[in-house]
VOPAGU-2260 file (C-alpha; in pm, 1 decimal, decimal comma):
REM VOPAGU-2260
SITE   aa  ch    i         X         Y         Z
SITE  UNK   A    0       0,0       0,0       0,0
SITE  UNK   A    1     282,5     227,9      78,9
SITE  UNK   A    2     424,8     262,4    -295,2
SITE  UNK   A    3      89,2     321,3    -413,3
SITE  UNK   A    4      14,2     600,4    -184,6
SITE  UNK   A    5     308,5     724,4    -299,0
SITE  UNK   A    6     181,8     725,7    -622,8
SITE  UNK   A    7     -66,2     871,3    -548,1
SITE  UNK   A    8      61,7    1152,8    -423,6
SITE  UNK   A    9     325,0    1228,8    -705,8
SITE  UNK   A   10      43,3    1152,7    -959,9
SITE  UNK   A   11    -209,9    1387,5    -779,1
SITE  UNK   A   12      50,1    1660,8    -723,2
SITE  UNK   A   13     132,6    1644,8   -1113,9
SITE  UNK   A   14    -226,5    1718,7   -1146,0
SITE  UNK   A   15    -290,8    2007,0    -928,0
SITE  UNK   A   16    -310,0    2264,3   -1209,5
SITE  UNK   A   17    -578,6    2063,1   -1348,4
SITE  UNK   A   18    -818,3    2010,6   -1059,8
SITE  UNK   A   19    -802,1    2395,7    -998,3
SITE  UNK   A   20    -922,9    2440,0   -1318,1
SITE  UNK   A   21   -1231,5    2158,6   -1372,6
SITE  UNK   A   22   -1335,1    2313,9    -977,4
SITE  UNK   A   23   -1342,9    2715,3   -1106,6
SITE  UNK   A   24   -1460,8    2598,2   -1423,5
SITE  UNK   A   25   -1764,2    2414,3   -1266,9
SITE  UNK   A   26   -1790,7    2695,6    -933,9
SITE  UNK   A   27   -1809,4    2935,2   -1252,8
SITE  UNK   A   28   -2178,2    2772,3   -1387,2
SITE  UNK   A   29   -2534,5    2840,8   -1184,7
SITE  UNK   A   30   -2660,0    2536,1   -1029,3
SITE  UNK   A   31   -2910,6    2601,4    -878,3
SITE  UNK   A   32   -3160,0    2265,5    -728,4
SITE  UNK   A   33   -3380,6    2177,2   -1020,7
SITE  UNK   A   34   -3107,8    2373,3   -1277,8
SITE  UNK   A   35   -2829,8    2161,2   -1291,7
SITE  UNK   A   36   -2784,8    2092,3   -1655,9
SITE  UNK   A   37   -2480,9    2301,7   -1767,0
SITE  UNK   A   38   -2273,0    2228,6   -1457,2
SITE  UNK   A   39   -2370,9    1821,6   -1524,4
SITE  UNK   A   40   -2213,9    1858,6   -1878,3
SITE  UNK   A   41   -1921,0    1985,3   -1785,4
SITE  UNK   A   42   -1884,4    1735,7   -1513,3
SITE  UNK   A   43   -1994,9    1491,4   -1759,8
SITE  UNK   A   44   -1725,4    1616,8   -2026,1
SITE  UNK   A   45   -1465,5    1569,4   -1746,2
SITE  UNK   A   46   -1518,1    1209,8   -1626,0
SITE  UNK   A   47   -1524,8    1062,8   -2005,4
SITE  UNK   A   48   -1167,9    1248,0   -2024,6
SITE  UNK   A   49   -1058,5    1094,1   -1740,8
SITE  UNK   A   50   -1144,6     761,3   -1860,5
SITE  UNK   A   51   -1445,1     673,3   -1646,2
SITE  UNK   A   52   -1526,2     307,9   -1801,8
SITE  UNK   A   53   -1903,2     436,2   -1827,2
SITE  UNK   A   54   -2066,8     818,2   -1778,1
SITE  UNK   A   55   -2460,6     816,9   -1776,6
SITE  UNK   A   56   -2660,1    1139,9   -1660,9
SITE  UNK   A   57   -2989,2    1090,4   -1498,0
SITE  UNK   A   58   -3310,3    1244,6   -1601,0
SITE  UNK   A   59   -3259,7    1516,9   -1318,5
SITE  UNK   A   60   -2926,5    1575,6   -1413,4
SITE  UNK   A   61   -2711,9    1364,1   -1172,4
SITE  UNK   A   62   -2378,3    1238,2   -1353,0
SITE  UNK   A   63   -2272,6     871,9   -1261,6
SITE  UNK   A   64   -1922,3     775,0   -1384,9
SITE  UNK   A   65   -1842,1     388,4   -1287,8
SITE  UNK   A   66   -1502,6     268,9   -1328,8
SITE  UNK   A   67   -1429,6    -126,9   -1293,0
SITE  UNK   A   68   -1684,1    -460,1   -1233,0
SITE  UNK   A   69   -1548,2    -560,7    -914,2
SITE  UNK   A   70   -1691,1    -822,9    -627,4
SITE  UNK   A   71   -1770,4    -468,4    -391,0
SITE  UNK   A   72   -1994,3    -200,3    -517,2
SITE  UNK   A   73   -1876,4     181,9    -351,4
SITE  UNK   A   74   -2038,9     445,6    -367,8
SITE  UNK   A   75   -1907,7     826,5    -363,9
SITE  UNK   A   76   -2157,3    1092,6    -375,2
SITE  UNK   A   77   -2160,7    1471,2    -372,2
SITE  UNK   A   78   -2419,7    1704,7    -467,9
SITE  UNK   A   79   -2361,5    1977,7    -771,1
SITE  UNK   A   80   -2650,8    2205,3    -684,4
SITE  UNK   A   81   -2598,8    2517,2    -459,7
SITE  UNK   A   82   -2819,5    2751,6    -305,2
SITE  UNK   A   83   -2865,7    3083,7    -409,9
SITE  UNK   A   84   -2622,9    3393,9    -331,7
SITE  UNK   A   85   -2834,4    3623,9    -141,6
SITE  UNK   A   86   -2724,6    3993,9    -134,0
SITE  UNK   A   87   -2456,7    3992,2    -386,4
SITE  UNK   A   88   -2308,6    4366,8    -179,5
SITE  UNK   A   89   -2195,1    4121,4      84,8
SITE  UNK   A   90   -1968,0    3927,4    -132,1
SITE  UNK   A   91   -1616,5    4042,5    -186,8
SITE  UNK   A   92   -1532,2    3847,4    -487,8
SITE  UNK   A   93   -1776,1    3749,9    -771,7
SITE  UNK   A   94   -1981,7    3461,9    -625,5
SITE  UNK   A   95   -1911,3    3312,1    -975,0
SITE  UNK   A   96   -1622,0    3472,7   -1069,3
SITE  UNK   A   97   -1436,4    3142,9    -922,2
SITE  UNK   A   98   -1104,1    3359,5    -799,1
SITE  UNK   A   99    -791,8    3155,0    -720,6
SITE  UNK   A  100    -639,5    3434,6    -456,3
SITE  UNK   A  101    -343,0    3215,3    -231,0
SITE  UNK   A  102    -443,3    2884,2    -260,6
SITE  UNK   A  103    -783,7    2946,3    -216,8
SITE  UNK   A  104   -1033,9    2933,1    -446,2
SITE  UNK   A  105   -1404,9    3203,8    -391,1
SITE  UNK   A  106   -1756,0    3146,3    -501,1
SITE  UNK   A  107   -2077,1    2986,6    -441,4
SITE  UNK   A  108   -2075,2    2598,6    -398,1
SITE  UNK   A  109   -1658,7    2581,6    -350,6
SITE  UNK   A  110   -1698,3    2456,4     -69,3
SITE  UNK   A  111   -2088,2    2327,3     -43,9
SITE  UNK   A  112   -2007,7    2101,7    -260,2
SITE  UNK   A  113   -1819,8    2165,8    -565,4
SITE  UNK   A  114   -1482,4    2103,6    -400,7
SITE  UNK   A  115   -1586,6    1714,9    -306,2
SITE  UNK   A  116   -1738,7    1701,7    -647,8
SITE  UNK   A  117   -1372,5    1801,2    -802,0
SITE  UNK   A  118   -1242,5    1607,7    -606,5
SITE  UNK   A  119   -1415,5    1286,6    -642,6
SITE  UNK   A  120   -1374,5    1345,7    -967,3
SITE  UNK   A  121    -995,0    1356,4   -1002,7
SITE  UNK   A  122    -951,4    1062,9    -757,0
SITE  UNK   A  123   -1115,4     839,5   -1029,7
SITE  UNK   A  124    -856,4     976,8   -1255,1
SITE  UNK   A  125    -574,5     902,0   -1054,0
SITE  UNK   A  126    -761,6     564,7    -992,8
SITE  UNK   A  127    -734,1     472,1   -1408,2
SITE  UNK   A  128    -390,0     674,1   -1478,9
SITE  UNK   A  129    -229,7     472,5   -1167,8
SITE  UNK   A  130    -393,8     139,6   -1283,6
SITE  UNK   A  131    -585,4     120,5    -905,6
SITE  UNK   A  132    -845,0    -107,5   -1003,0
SITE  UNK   A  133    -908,2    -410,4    -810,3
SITE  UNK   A  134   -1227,8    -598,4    -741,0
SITE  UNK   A  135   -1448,5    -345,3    -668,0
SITE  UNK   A  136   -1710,5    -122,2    -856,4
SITE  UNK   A  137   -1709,6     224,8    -784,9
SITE  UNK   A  138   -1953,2     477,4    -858,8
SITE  UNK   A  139   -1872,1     858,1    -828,1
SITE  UNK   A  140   -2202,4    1031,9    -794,4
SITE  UNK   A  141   -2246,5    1381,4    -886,2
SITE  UNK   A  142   -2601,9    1440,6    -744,2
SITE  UNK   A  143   -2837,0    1684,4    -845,7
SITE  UNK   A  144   -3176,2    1806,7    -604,7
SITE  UNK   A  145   -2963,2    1768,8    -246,4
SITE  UNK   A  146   -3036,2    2150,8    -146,1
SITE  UNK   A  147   -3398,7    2129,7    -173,1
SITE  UNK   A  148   -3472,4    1765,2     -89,7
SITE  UNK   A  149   -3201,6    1579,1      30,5
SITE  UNK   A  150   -3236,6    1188,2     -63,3
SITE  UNK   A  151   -3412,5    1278,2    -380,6
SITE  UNK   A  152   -3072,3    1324,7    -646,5
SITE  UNK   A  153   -2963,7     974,6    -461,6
SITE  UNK   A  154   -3253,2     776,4    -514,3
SITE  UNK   A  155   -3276,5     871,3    -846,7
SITE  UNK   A  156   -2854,0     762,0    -893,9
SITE  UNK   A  157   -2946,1     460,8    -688,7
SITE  UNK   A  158   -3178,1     309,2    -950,5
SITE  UNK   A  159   -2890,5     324,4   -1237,6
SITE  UNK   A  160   -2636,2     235,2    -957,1
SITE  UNK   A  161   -2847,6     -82,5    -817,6
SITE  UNK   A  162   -2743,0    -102,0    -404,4
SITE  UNK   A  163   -2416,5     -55,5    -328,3
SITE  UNK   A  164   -2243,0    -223,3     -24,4
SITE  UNK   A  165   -2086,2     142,8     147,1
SITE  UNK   A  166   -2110,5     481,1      78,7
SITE  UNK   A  167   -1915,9     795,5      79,8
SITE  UNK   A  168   -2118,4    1114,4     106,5
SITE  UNK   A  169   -1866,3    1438,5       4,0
SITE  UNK   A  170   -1953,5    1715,7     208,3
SITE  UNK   A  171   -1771,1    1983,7     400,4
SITE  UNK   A  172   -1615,6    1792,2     694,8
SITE  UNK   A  173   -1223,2    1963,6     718,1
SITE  UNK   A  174   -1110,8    1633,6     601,6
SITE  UNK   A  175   -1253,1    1431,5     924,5
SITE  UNK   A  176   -1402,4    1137,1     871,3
SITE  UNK   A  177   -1797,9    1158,1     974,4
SITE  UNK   A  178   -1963,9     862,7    1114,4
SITE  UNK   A  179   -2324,2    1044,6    1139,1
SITE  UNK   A  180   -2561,9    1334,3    1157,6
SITE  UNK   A  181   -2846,9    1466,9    1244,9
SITE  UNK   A  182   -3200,2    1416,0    1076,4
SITE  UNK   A  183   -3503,6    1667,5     942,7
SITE  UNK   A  184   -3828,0    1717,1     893,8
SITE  UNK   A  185   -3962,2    2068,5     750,0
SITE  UNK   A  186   -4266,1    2126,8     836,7
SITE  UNK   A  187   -4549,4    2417,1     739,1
SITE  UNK   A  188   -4836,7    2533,9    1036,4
SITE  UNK   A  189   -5141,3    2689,5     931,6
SITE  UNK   A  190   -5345,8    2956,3    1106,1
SITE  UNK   A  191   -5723,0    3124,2     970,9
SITE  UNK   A  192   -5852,9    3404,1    1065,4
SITE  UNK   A  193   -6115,8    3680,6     921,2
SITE  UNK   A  194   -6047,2    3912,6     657,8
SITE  UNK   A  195   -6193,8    4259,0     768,6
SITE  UNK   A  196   -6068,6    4667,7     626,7
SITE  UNK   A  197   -5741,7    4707,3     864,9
SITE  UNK   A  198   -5922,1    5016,9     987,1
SITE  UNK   A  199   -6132,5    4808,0    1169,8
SITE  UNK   A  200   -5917,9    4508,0    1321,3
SITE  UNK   A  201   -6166,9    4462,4    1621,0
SITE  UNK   A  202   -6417,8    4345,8    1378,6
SITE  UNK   A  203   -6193,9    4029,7    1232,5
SITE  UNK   A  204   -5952,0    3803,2    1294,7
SITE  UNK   A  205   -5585,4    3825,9    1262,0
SITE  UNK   A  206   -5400,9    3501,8    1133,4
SITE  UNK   A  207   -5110,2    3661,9    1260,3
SITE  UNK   A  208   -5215,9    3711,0    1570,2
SITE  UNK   A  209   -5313,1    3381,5    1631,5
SITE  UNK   A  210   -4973,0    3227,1    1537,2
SITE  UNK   A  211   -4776,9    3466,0    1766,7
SITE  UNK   A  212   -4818,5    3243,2    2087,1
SITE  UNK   A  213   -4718,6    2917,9    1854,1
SITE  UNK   A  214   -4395,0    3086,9    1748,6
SITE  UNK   A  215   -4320,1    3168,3    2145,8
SITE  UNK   A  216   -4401,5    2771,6    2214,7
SITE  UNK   A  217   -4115,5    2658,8    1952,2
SITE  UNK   A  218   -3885,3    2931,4    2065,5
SITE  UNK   A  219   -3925,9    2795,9    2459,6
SITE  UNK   A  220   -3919,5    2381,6    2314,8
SITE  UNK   A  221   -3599,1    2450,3    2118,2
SITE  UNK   A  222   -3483,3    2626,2    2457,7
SITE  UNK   A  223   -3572,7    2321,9    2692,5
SITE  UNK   A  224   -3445,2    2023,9    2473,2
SITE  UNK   A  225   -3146,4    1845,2    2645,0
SITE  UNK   A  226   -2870,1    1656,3    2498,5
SITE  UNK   A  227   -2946,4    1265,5    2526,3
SITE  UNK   A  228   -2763,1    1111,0    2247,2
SITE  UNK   A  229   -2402,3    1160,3    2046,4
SITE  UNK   A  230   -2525,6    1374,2    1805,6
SITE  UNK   A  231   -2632,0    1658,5    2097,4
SITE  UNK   A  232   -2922,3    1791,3    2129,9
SITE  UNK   A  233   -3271,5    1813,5    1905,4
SITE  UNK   A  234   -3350,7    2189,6    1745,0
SITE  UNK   A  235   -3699,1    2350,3    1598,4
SITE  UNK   A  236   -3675,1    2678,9    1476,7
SITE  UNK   A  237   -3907,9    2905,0    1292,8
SITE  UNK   A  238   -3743,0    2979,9     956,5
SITE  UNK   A  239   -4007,3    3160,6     767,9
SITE  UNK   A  240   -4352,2    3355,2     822,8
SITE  UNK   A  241   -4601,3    3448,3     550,2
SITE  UNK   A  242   -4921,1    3579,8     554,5
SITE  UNK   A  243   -5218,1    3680,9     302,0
SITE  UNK   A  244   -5474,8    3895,6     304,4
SITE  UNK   A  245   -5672,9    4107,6     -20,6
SITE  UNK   A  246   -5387,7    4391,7      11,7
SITE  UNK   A  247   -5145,8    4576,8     270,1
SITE  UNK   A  248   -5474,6    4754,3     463,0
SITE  UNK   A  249   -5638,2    4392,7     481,1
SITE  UNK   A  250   -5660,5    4190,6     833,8
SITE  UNK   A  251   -5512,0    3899,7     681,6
SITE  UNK   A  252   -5728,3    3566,1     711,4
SITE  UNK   A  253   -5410,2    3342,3     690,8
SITE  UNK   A  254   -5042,5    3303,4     812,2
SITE  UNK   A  255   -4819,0    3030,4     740,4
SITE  UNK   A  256   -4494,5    2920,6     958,8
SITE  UNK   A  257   -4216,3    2718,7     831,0
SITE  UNK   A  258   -4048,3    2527,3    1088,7
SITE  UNK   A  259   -3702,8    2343,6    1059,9
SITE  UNK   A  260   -3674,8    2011,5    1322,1
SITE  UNK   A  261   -3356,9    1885,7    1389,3
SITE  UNK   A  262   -3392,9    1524,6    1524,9
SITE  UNK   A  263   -3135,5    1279,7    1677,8
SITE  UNK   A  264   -3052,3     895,9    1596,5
SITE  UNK   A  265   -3313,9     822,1    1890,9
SITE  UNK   A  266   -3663,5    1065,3    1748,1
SITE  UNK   A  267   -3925,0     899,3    1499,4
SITE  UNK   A  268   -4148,9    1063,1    1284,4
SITE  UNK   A  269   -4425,0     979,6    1504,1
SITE  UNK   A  270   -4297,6    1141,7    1787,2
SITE  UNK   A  271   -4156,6    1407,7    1653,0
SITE  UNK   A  272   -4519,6    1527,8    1466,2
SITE  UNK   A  273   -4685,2    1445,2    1747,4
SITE  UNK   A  274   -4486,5    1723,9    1926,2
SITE  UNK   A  275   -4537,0    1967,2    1654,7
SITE  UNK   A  276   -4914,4    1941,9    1678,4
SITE  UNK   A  277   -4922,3    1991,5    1999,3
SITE  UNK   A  278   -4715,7    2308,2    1984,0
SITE  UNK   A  279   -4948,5    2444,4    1706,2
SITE  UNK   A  280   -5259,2    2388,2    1921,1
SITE  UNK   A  281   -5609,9    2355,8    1776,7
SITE  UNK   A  282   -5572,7    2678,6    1590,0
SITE  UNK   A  283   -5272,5    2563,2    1398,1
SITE  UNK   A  284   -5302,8    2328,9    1052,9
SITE  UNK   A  285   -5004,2    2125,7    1048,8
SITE  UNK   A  286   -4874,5    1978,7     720,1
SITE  UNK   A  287   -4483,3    1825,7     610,1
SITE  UNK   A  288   -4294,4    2059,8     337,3
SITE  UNK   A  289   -4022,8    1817,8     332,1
SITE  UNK   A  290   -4044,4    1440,8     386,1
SITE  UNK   A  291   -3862,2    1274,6     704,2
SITE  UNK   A  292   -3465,9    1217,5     700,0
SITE  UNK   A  293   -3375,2    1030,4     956,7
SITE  UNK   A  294   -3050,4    1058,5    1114,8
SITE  UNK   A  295   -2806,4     775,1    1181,5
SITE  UNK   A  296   -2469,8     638,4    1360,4
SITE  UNK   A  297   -2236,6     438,4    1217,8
SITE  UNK   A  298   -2113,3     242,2    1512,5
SITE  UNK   A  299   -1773,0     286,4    1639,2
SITE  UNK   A  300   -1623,6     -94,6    1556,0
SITE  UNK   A  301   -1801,1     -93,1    1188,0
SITE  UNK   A  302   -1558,7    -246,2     915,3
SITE  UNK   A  303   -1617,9      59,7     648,7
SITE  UNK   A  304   -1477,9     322,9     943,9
SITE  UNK   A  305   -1168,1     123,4    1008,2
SITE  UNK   A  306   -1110,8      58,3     640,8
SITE  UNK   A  307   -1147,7     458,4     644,4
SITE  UNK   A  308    -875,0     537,9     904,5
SITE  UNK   A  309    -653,8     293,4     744,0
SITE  UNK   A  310    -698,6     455,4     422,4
SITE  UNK   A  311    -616,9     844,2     611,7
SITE  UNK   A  312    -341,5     687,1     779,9
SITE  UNK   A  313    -211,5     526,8     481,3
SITE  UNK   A  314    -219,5     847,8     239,3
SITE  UNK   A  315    -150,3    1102,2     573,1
SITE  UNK   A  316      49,3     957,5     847,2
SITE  UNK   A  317    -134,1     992,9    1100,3
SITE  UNK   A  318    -458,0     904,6    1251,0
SITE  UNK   A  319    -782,3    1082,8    1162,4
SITE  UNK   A  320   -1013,3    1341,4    1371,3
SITE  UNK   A  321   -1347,3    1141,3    1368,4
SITE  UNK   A  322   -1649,6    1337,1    1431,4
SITE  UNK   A  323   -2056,0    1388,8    1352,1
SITE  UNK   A  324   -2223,1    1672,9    1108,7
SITE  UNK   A  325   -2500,6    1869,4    1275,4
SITE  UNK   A  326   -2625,6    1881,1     992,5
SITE  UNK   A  327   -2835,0    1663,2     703,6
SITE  UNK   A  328   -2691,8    1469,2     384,8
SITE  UNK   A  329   -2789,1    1206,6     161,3
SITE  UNK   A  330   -2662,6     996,3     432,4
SITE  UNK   A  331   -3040,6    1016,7     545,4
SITE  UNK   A  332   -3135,3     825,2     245,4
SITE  UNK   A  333   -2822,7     594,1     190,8
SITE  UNK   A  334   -2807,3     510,3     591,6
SITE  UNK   A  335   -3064,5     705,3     763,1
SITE  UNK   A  336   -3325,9     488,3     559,5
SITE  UNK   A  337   -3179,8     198,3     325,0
SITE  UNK   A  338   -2906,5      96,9     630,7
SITE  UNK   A  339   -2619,6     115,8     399,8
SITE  UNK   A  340   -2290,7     150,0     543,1
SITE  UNK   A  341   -2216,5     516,0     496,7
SITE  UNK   A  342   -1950,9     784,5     617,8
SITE  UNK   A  343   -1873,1    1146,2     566,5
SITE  UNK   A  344   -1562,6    1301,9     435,4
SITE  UNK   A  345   -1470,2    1587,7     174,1
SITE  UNK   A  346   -1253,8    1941,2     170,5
SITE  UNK   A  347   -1363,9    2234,1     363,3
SITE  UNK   A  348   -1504,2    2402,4     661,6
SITE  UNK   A  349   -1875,3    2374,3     764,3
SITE  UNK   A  350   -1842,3    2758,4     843,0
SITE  UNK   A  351   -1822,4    2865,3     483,1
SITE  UNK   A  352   -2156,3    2673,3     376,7
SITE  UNK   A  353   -2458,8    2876,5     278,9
SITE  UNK   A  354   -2262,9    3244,4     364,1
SITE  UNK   A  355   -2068,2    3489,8     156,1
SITE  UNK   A  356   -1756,9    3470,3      69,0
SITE  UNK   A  357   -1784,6    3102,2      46,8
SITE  UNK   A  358   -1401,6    2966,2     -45,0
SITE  UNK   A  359   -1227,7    2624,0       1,8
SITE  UNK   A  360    -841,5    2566,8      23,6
SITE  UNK   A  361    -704,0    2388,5    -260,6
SITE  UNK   A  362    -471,8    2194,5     -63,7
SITE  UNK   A  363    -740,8    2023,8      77,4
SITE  UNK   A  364    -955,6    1948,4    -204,9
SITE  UNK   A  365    -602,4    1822,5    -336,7
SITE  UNK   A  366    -569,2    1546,0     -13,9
SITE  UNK   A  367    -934,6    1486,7     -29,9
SITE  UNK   A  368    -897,3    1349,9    -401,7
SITE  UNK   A  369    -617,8    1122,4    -254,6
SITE  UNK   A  370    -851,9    1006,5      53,5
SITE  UNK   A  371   -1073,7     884,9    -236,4
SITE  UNK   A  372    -838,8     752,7    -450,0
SITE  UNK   A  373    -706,1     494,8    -181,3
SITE  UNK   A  374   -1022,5     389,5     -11,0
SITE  UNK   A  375   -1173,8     147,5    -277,6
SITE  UNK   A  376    -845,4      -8,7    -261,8
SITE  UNK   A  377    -840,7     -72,9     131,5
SITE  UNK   A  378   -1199,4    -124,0     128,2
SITE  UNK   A  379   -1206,5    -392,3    -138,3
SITE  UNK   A  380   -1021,0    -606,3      78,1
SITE  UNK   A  381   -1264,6    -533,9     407,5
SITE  UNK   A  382   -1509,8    -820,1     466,9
């Protein structure tokens, strides 16, 4: 293993020029979830040049490259679409002017998730220009839809993929390997009132009004949840408030709260929706926005996490940081749901997601291509 992670290394450091380029080239197209099609042909474009054995690009717009027809199926997935910039006066650089300023590269999805998409990527060209293959078949996902629905751009790659026996989800993890996160559920509340001339609120009755006390009840549950399980404690925030009435002197007849729910490995749906509704109270219509993602675990002894830290310690030296994401991935789907053997790992810092000034080090979407390019190896031999 040692020569070839040498290889590796003098083959990806040969190739640093051109991983800086396929990442600004692809940080440089739009992506948003649900318009992923330019970004998925040039991602396409790149894996036939690096000699993927087979490219095919879901209806969606997911790209699946597979190289080999090996005895263990792996799966690496990272997501192309972003979400949107925002104010653009609170950027410094272009958000899609891609600028390589010391080793850094600036722009929207660098580092959510562009960078593990490179990265990926180049990894299955090292795998093919090195001659890496062994019995395995591995799959480098480049998902489309994770933004708005996470688990919907995988299922859609799993039915061209069939099941695979472990997967890799890139996202932003500082190059520590992640052995679970939280779940979701979004969820929208409903209040009715009566529509009356604002000049005469006595004589309706204000939606608002009538969800004020419901967004006091999730501010003072979020408040009193307690951490009982590894992945800390449960959240519920109020992320959104609309209302409508006939026009801006109207007392509106309708408001609408969106709520976020962060759940841990031990919540179910059930429970969790049975909370909600009794926070919203009799005056509150509850409905789901966004399906149930369960979070997961790995445990601590699994065979896919110590074929991991082999593989870090093999291509770095030294033993990895192993950790848990607070947040949600299309580990909900691949483990959260189908029990797959999953784990986290990819270039960057969870601080630059969804801000600003979003960057990513190139150095580290340079080891992260390594990471990948060594673990079907080590895990082919795993039982």
């Amino acid at each position: 293993m040692t020569s070839e992670s040498t290889r590796i290394r003098e083959k990806a450091g040969k190739e640093r020029s051109n991983l800086i380029k396929f990442l600004r080239d692809i940080i440089r197209i739009e992506s948003p979830s649900g318009g992923e099609k330019k970004v998925s042909g040039r991602v396409c474009r790149e894996m036939k040049e690096a000699g993927f054995d087979r490219v095919t690009v879901s209806d969606s717009g997911s790209v699946i490259g597979r190289i080999g027809k090996g005895r263990k199926k792996i799966l690496f997935d990272a997501h192309i679409d972003t979400v949107g910039i925002g104010n653009i006066k609170n950027w410094t650089h272009n958000p899609y002017g891609a600028v390589l300023k010391k080793g850094t590269v600036h722009g929207r999805g660098a580092c959510d998730d562009k960078g593990s998409v490179a990265a990926m990527v180049f990894a299955g060209k090292l795998i093919k220009e090195l001659g890496l293959e062994d019995d395995y078949t591995l799959y480098v996902s480049a998902s489309a839809l994770e933004e708005e629905a996470e688990g919907k751009g995988i299922r859609e790659v799993m039915k061209i993929t069939g099941r695979p026996d472990c997967v890799i989800i890139g996202e932003p993890s500082g190059l520590k390997i992640i052995r679970g996160h939280k779940g979701r559920i979004g969820v929208k509340i409903t209040t009715k009132g009566r529509s009356i001339h604002a000049s005469t609120p006595e004589k309706g009755i204000n939606a608002i009004y009538r969800m004020t006390p419901l967004v006091k009840s999730v501010d003072a549950a979020n408040r009193a949840y307690t951490c009982n399980s590894i992945l800390g404690r449960s959240t519920i925030c109020v992320t959104g408030i609309e209302s409508g009435g006939a026009s801006h002197n109207t007392v509106p007849d309708k408001c609408i709260a969106r709520l976020d729910r962060r759940t841990t490995e031990k919540e179910t749906k059930q429970k969790v929706m049975k909370e909600i509704k009794n926070l919203a109270g009799r005056n509150g219509k509850v409905e789901v926005s966004n399906r149930f993602f369960p979070a997961w675990v790995m445990d601590s002894k699994h065979p896919m996490l110590k074929a991991a830290a082999k593989t870090y310690k093999t291509m770095f030296g030294k033993k990895p940081e192993i950790h848990l994401w607070p947040f949600c991935t299309n580990g909900s789907y691949t483990m959260g749901e189908k029990g797959i053997p999953t784990l986290g790992f990819g270039p960057g810092k969870e601080k630059f997601c969804h801000v600003p000034d979003e960057q990513i080090s190139v150095d580290e979407v340079l080891r992260a291509a390594m990471f990948y390019a060594m673990f079907p190896k080590i895990m082919g031999t795993c039982t």
